[in-house]
N, C-alpha and C positions, 0 to 999 in steps of 0.2 A: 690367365692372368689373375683371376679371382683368387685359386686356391693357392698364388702363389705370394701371394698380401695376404691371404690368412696365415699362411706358414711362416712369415716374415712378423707377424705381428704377432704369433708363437714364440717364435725364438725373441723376441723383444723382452714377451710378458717374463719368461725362462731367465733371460737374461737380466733381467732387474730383480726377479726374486732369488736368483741367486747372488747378486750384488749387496742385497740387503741380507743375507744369509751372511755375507762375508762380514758387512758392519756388522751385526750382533755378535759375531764371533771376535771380533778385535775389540768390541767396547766389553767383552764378557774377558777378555784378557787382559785390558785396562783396569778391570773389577777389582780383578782377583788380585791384582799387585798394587791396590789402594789401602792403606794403612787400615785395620780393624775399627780404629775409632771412627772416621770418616764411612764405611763403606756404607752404612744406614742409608747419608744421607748421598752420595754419589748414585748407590743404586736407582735413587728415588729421582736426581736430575736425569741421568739415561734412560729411565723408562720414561717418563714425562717426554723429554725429547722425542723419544721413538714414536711414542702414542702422536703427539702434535706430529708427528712428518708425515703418519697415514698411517703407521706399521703396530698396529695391537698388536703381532701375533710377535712380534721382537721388544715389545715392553711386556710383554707376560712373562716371556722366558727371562729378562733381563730381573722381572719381581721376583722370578723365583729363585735367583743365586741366593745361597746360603754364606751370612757372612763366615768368612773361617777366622781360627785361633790365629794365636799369636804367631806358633810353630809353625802352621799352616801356609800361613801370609808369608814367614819368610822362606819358608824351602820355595814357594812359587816366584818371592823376588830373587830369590840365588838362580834358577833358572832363567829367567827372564832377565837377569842383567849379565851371567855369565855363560851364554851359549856354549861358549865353546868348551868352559870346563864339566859343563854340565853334561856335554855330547862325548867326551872319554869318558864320565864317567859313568855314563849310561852303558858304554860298551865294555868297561872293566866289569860292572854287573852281569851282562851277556855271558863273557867269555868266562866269567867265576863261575855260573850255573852251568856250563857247558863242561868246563873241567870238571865239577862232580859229580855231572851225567856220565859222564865217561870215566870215571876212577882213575884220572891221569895225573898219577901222583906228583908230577913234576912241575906239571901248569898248577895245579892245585898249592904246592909250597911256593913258588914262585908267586901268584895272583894272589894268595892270601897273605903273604909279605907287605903286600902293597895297600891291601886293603884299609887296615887301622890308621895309615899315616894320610894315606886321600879323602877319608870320611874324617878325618878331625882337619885337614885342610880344608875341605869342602863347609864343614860346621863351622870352624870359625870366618871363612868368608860370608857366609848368610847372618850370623852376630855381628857382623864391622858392616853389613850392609842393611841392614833393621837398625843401627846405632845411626847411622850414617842419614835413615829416613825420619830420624825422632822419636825412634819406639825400640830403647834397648831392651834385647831378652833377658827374663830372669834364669834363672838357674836351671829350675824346671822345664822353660821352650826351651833353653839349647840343649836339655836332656833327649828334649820332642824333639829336634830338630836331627839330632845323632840317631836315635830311633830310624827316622822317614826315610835317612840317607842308609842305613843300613836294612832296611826293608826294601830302599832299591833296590842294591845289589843282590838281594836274596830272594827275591820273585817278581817274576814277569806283570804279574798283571800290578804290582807297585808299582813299577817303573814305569807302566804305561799312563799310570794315573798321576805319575809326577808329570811326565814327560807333557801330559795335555798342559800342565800349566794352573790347576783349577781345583790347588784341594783346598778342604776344610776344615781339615785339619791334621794329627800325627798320621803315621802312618808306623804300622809293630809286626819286625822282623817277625818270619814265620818260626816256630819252637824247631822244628825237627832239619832246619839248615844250620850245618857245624859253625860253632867259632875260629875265629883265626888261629888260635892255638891247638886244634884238634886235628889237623893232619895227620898225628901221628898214631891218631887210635881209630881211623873214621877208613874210607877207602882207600886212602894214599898208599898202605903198605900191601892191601887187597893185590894188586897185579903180582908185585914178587912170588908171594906164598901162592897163590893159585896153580902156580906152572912148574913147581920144584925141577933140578934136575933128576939125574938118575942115582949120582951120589948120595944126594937128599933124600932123597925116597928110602932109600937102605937104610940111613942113620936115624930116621926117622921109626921105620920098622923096626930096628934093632933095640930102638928106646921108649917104643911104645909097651903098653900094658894091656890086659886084657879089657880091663875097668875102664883105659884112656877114653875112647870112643863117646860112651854113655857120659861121662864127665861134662865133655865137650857137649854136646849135646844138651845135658841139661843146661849147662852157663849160657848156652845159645837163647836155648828157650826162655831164662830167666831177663836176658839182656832185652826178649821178642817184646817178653810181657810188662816190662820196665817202660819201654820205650814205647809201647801201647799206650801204657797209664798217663804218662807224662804228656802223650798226643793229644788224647782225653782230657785232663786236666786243662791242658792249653786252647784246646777248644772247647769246654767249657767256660773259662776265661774271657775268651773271645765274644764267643756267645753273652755272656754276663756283662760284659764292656759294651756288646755293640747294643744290648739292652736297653743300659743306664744310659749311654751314649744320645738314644733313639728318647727316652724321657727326659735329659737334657734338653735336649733338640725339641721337645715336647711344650717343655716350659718355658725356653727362649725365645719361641714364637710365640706364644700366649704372654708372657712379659711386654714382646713388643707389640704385639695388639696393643695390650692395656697400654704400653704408651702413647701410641699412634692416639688412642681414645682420650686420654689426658688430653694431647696434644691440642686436641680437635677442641677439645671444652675450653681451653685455656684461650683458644684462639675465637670461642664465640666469645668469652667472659670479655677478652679483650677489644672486639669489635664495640660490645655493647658500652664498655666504659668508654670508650672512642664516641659515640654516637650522643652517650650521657655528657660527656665533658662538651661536645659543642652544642647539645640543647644548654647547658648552665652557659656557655660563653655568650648565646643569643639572650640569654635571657637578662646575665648581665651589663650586656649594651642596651638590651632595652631600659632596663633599672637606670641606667648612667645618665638617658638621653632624658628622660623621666625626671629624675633629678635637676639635670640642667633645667626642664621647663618650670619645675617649680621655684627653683635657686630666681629664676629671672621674674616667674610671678611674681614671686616672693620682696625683690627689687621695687619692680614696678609699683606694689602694691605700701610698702614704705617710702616710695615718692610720691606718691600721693598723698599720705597719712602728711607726712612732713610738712606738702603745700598745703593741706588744709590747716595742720597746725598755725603754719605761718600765718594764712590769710583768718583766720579766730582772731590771732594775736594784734592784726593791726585792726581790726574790727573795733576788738576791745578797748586798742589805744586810740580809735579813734572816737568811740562812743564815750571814753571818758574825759575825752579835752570839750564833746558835744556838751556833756552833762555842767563842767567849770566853768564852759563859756557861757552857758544859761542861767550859770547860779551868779555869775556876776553881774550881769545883764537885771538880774532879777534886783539887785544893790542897791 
């Protein structure tokens, strides 16, 4: 019976920490589809929460979401508000990479047909939906935003990183995945000429030269070393963006330290004038009550002057009718 209230009170402990696994995963999904300007301070009510319910280890994770861009926020609200267009179009990504895995010229012109008209569908649904939440994109995020959706379609591991829900920002098409108008110079035509018939092959022999071969060959070679450079280049690029990107990322943090630090200072300055304004408020009721008692001294102390005035005066008028009745007396 022992070991079997131990294993029940296992699976308890299991089952609550993966409960709360599941809340930080839904409030880190709520995050990321909170407007840029807000999420500072959103981040900071959910980790607070977590921390007061007993869960440090789900207000750490939750302090360390990074807030994302503009572009960012909205490719993650266009997923989050339209599953479903979001889920073809995850699989038109799929099945694009798959046709030019395969040099299957046919899904290839078909699926790239489709391609430009579903990514400017797609983009301006996430701009009427950023519009719609109070933070219209400029020029530039729906540029980022046609980016991210076409970095889906062109590799897997974009897609996955949309698909979680939780970026941070653009996301940039791979260099060496063709454009939609390149079918026709890319593998599309690759199957035909591969397989000539036996016609082919003759008219081909009969129009070839001795030279042709080596020709072909060097343009090969040339196109090899082109398309090297340009790899190169682009991952250099890459490298130099996620650089800058990373000192960005560098100084944004250290910006918001210093303002957290502001923050902090602003908020003792204001305690302390809060503390100063009710020391002067005590002090001014004392002054007032202060007042009052001398205001009434002050009273008391000129009714008296006045009685004594008055009782001089009949003193006077009376020691001088004393003095008129003596001196006639005297007659």
């Amino acid at each position: 019976m022992r070991s079997k209230r131990g294993s029940k009170s296992k699976e308890t402990r299991e089952g609550r920490a993966e409960s709360g696994r599941r809340d930080v995963e839904e409030l880190l999904d709520e995050l990321y589809v909170t407007p840029p300007p807000d999420f500072v301070a959103r981040r900071g009510e959910l980790a607070a929460a977590a921390k007061a319910d007993g869960r440090p280890e789900d207000a750490r994770v939750i302090r360390a979401a990074r807030r994302p861009t503009l572009a960012g926020w909205a490719a993650n609200l266009l997923l989050r508000s339209e599953p479903a267009d979001c889920e073809r179009f995850l699989a038109l990504g799929q099945a694009l990479r798959e046709a030019y895995r395969s040099l299957d010229a046919d899904e290839i012109k078909q699926l790239s047909g489709r391609r430009s008209s579903v990514v400017a569908a797609m983009s301006r649904q996430a701009v009427s939906l950023a519009g719609e939440a109070g933070h219209p994109l400029s020029d530039g995020a729906q540029q980022d935003v046609v980016s991210t959706l076409r970095a889906v379609l062109a590799d897997q591991e974009s897609a996955d990183r949309w698909a979680a829900g939780r970026l941070e920002s653009a996301l940039t098409p791979p260099s060496d995945f063709p454009s939609s108008g390149a079918t026709g110079t890319t593998g599309a035509a690759a199957p035909r000429e591969q397989q000539p018939g036996p016609k082919q092959r003759t008219r081909r022999s009969a129009r070839s030269t001795p030279g042709a071969a080596p020709v072909r060959d060097e343009l090969a070679e040339r196109r090899r070393r082109r398309e090297q450079e340009q790899h190169e280049a682009a991952r250099k690029a890459a490298e130099d963006a996620a650089a800058e990107a990373d000192q960005a990322l560098a100084r944004q943090r250290a910006d918001e330290q210093d303002a957290d630090a502001v923050l902090e200072q602003a908020r003792d300055r204001h305690t302390r004038a809060r503390e100063q304004v009710s020391e002067a408020e005590r002090q001014l009721e004392a002054a007032r009550e202060a007042l009052e008692r001398a205001e009434r001294a002050q009273r008391n102390a000129e009714e008296r002057a006045q009685a004594s005035a008055d009782a001089a005066a009949r003193a006077e008028r009376d020691a001088r009718r004393a003095a008129a009745e003596a001196e006639r007396l005297r007659e």
